[in-house]
C-alpha positions in Angstrom: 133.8 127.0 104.6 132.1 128.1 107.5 128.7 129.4 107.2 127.4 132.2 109.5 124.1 132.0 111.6 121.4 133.9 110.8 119.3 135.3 113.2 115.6 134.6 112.8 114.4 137.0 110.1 111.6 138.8 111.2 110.4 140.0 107.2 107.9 137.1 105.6 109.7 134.6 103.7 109.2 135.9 100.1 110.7 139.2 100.9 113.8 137.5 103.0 117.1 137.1 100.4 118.1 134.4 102.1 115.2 132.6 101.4 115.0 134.3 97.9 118.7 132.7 97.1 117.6 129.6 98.1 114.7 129.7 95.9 116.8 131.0 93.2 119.1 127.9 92.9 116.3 125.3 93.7 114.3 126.8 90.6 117.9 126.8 88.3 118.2 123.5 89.0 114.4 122.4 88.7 114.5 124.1 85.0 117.6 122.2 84.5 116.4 119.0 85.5 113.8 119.7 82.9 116.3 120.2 80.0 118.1 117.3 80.8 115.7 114.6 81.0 114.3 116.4 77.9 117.6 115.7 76.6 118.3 112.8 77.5 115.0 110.8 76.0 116.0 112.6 72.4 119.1 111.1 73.1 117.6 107.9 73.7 116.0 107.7 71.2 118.2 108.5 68.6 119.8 104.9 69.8 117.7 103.3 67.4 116.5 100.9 70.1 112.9 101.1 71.9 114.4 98.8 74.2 117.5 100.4 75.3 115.5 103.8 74.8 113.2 102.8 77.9 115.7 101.1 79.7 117.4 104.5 79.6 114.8 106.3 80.8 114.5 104.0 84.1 117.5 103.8 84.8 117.5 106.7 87.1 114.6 105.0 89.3 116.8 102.1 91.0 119.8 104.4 92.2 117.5 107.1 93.9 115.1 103.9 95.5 118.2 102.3 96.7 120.6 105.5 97.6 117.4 108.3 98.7 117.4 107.1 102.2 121.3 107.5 102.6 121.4 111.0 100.8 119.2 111.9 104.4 121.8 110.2 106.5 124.6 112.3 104.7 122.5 115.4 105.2 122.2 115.4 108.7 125.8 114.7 109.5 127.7 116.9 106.8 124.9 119.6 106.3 122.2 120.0 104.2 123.8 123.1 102.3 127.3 121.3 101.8 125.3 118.2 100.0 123.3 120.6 98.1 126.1 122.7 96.6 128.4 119.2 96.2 125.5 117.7 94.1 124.7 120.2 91.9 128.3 120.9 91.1 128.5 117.0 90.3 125.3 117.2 88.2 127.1 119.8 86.2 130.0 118.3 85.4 127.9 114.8 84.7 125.6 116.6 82.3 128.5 118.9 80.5 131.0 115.6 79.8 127.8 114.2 78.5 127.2 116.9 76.2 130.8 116.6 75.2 130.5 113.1 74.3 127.4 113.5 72.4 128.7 116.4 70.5 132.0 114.0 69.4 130.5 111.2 69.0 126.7 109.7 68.6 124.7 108.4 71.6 125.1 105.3 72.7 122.2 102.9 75.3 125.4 102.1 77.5 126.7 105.9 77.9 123.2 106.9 78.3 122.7 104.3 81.0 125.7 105.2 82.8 125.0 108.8 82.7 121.4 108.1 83.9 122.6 106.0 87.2 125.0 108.6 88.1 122.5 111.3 87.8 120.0 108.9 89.7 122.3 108.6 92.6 123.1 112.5 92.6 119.5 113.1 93.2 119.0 110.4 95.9 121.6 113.1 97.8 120.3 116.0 96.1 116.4 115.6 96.8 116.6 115.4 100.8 119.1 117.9 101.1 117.1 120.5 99.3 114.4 119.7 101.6 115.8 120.0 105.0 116.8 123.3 104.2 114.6 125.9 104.6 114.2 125.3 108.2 117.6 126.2 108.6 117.3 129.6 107.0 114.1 131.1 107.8 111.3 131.4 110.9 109.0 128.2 111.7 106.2 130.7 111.3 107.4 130.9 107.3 107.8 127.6 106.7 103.9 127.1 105.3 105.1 130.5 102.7 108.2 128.5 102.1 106.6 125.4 100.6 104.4 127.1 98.8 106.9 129.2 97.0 109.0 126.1 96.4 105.8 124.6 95.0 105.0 127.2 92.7 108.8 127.5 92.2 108.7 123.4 90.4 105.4 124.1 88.6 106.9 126.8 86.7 110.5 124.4 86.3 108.1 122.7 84.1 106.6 125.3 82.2 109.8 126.9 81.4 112.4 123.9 81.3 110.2 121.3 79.1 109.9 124.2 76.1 113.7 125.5 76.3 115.1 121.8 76.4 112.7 121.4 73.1 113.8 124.3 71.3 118.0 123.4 71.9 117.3 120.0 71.1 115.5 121.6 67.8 118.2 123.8 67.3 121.4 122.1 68.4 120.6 118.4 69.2 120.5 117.0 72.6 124.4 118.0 73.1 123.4 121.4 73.4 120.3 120.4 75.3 122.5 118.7 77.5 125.2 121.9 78.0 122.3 124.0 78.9 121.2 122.4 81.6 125.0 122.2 83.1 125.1 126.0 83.0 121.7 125.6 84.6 123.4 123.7 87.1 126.2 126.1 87.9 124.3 128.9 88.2 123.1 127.4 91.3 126.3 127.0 93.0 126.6 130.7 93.3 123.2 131.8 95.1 123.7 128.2 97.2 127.0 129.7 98.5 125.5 132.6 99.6 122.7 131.4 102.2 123.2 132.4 105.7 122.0 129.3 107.9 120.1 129.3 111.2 122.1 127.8 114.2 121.2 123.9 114.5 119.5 123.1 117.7 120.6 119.7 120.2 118.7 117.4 119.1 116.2 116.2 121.2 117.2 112.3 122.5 117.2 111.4 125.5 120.1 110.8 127.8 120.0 106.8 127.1 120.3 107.5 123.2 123.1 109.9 123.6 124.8 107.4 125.4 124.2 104.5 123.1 124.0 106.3 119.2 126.4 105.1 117.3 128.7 107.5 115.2 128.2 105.2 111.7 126.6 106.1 109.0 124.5 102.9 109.3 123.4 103.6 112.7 122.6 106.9 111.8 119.6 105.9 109.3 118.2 103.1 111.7 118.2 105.9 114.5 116.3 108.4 112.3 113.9 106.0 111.3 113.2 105.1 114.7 112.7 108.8 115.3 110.1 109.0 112.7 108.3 105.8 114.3 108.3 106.9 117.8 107.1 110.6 117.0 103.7 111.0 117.8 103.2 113.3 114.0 105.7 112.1 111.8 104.8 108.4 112.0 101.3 108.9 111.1 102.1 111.9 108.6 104.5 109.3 106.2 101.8 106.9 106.3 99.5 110.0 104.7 102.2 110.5 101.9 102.6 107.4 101.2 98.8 106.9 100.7 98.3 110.1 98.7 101.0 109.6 96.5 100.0 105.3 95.7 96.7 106.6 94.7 97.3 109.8 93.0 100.5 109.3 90.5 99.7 106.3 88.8 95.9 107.6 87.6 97.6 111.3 86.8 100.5 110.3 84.9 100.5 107.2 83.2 96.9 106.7 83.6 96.0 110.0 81.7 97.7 108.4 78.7 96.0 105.2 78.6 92.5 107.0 79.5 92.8 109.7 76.3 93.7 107.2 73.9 90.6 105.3 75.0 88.3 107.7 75.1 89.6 108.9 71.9 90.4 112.4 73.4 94.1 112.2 71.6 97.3 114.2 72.9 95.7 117.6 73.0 92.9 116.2 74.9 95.5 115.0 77.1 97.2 118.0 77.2 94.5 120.3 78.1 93.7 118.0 81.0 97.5 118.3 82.2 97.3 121.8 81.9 93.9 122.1 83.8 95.6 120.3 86.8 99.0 121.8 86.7 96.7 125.0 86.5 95.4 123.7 90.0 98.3 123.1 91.7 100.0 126.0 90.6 97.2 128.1 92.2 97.4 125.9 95.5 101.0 126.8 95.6 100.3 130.5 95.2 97.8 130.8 97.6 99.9 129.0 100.4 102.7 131.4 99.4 100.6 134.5 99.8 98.9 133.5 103.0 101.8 131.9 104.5 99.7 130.1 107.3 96.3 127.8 106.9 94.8 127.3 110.4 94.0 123.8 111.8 96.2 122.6 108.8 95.5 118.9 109.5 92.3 119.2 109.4 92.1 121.0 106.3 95.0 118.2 105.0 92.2 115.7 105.5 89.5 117.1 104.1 91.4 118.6 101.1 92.8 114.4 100.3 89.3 112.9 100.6 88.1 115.5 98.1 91.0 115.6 95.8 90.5 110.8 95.8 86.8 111.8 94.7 87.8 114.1 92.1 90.6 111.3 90.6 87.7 108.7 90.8 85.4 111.1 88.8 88.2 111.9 86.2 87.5 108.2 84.6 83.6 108.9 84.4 83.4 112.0 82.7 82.6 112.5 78.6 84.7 115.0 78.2 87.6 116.9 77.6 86.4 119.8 78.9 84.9 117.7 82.3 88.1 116.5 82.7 89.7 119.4 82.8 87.7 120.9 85.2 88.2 118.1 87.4 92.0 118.1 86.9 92.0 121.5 87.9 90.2 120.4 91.6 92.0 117.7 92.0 95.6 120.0 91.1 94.4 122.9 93.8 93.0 120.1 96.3 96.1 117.3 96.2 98.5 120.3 95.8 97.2 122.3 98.8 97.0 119.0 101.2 100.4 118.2 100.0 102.3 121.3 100.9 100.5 121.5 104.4 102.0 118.1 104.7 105.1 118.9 104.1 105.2 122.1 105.9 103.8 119.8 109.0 106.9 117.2 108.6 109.5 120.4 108.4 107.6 122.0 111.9 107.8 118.6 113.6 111.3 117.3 113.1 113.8 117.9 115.0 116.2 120.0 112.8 118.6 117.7 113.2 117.1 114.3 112.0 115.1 116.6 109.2 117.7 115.0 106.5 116.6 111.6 107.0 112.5 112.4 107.6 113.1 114.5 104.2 114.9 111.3 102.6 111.9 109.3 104.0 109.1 111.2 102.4 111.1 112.0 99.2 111.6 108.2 98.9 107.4 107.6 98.6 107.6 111.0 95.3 110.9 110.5 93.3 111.7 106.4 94.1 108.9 104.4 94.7 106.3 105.5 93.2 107.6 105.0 89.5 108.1 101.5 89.7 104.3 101.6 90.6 103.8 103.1 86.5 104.0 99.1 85.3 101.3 97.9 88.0 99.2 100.9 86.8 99.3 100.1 82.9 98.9 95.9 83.8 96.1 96.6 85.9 94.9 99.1 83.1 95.0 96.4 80.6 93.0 93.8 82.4 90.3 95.9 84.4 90.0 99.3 82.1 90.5 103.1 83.6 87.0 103.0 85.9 88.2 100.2 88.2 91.7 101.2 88.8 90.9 105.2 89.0 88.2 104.0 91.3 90.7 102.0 92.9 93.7 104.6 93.2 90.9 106.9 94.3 90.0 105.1 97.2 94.0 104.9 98.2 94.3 108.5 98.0 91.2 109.0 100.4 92.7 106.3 102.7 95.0 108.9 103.4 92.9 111.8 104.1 90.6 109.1 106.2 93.5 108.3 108.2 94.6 112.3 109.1 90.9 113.0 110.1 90.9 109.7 112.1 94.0 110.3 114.5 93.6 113.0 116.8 97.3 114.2 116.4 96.7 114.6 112.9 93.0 116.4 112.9 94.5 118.8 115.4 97.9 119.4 113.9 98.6 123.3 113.7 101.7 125.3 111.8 103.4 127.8 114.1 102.0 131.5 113.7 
């Protein structure tokens, strides 16, 4: 199908449709990603094993680690858009057959391990070509807006998707769970299908590279990732990611279970911490998506990472729930905030046509990596207690906001007006 160029839209990005359609679909299928994983650990548990329940739920991990860098390589030569509306529509029809199986039949580990590889390796193409689009369908200018809307947009996936997948798992069992978030799916496919996308640029390679690229698949990934490490921005800005997000998930997701249930704070302390930083972030998002543009971005990146690693180290020291809270709600609106500049930076800087890849790059440190880090966290929980390894994880986040006040190009980094 061919899509038609859009002119650059002169209206701010939250009043552009095209921009609004996109955000439409990427928020159906955020809220369906909710219900199904919701789904699918009632599922798994209903196996009868704890074993093959948690194998279940990691299965997911090892296709989008292996496949995330590829699902770039395919985005940049077929198309962000034609990945995104191929991979929802097979997420649909993967989650619907499994809701058809669970409603004739009971759940099994090995069709729940199945199911959760194939929707792994969906997402390892799904997850970098949702994020080289919005360069492609609105203004450089809006791109700061854009990221905060998305933001905002995956905060309130959670609010809204963990509840509904509860109350059809309460009312139907995880089948209907399960057919909800298909239809959540296909909604998308609609709205997806109607974006208007921005001409591509020539990317910019030099004569000897034009010459010499190669038109595999293969030699497309090793020539984006030697894009990213000869750009004077990009290189330094994945090492910033993949700092931030080495010292910040562990301590606020796994760690926040082992640190209530030491300092006896239970699952509503717990709770009321998640919701003080989700609280956070969720106001970082909205005031990047009313403002649209922070100046000296990098600089405020910096800043905003070595405060948000103090705030994870002071989590651990804190007496109580209420402390903690507080705290979560910095460290939320601070790590949010630096996050989104930092990925409005990478989507400025790349050259729209190797933005797949740098997408599947970044999205590798988030959605791939960093999990498998959750069993370090709890070992080195076990032996040295929260206050060493928050103080730890805390030091890794800063390393990254040390490192984007320490390189020039990253101090002085600037979004477009």
């Amino acid at each position: 199908m061919t899509v038609a160029a859009a002119a650059a839209p002169e209206r701010p990005a939250h009043r552009d449709p095209n921009v609004l359609r996109w955000l439409g679909a990427y928020t159906a299928s955020m809220i369906g990603d909710s219900v199904y994983f919701m789904a699918l650990a009632w599922a798994a548990a209903r196996t009868g094993s704890a074993s093959g329940a948690g194998l279940v739920l990691a299965a997911g991990s090892l296709p989008r680690a292996l496949l995330m860098l590829g699902g770039g390589v395919l985005a940049d030569r077929f198309g962000p858009r034609r990945i995104v509306i191929g991979s929802d529509a097979a997420r649909a029809l993967l989650v619907l057959g499994l809701a058809a199986v669970l409603f004739l039949t009971g759940p099994t580990v090995a069709v729940l391990v199945v199911v959760a590889v194939l929707f792994g390796a969906v997402d390892a193409l799904f997850l970098p070509a949702v994020g080289a689009l919005p360069p492609r369908l609105t203004a450089p200018g809006q791109l700061a807006r854009v990221q905060g809307l998305r933001a905002l947009a995956a905060r309130g996936s959670t609010i809204i998707g963990a509840p509904m997948g509860g109350v059809a798992v309460a009312a139907g069992g995880p089948s209907l769970a399960l057919a909800g978030a298909g239809v959540l799916f296909a909604l998308s496919l609609p709205l997806l299908l109607g974006l208007r996308l921005r001409p591509l640029p020539a990317p910019a390679v030099s004569d000897e590279e034009a010459v010499t690229k190669a038109p595999d698949a293969w030699h497309d990934l090793v020539d984006g990732l030697r894009y990213i490490r000869r750009h004077p921005l990009l290189g330094p800005l994945m090492l910033v990611i993949a700092l931030s997000e080495l010292g910040f998930v562990g301590p606020l997701n796994l760690g926040l279970i082992l640190l209530s249930e030491q300092r006896g704070w239970g699952a509503s302390g717990m709770g009321w911490i998640v919701a003080g930083f989700a609280g956070g972030a969720a106001g970082s998002a909205l005031l990047l998506a009313v403002r649209g543009r922070v100046p000296r971005a990098g600089l405020v990146m910096g800043v905003l990472a070595l405060v948000g690693g103090a705030g994870i180290a002071a989590l651990a020291q804190v007496p109580s729930v209420a402390a903690a809270a507080a705290i979560a709600a910095g460290v939320g609106l601070t790590a949010g905030l630096a996050g989104a500049l930092c990925g409005a930076l990478v989507q400025t800087a790349a050259d729209p046509a190797y933005l797949g890849r740098v997408t599947s790059v970044s999205t590798l440190f988030t959605y791939a990596v960093i999990p498998l880090s959750y069993p370090v966290t709890g070992a080195a929980v076990a032996l040295w207690g929260t206050g060493p390894v928050y103080t730890v994880s805390a030091a890794v986040c800063a390393a990254g906001g040390v490192l984007g006040l320490a390189l020039t190009v990253l101090r002085r980094a600037e979004l477009p007006r």
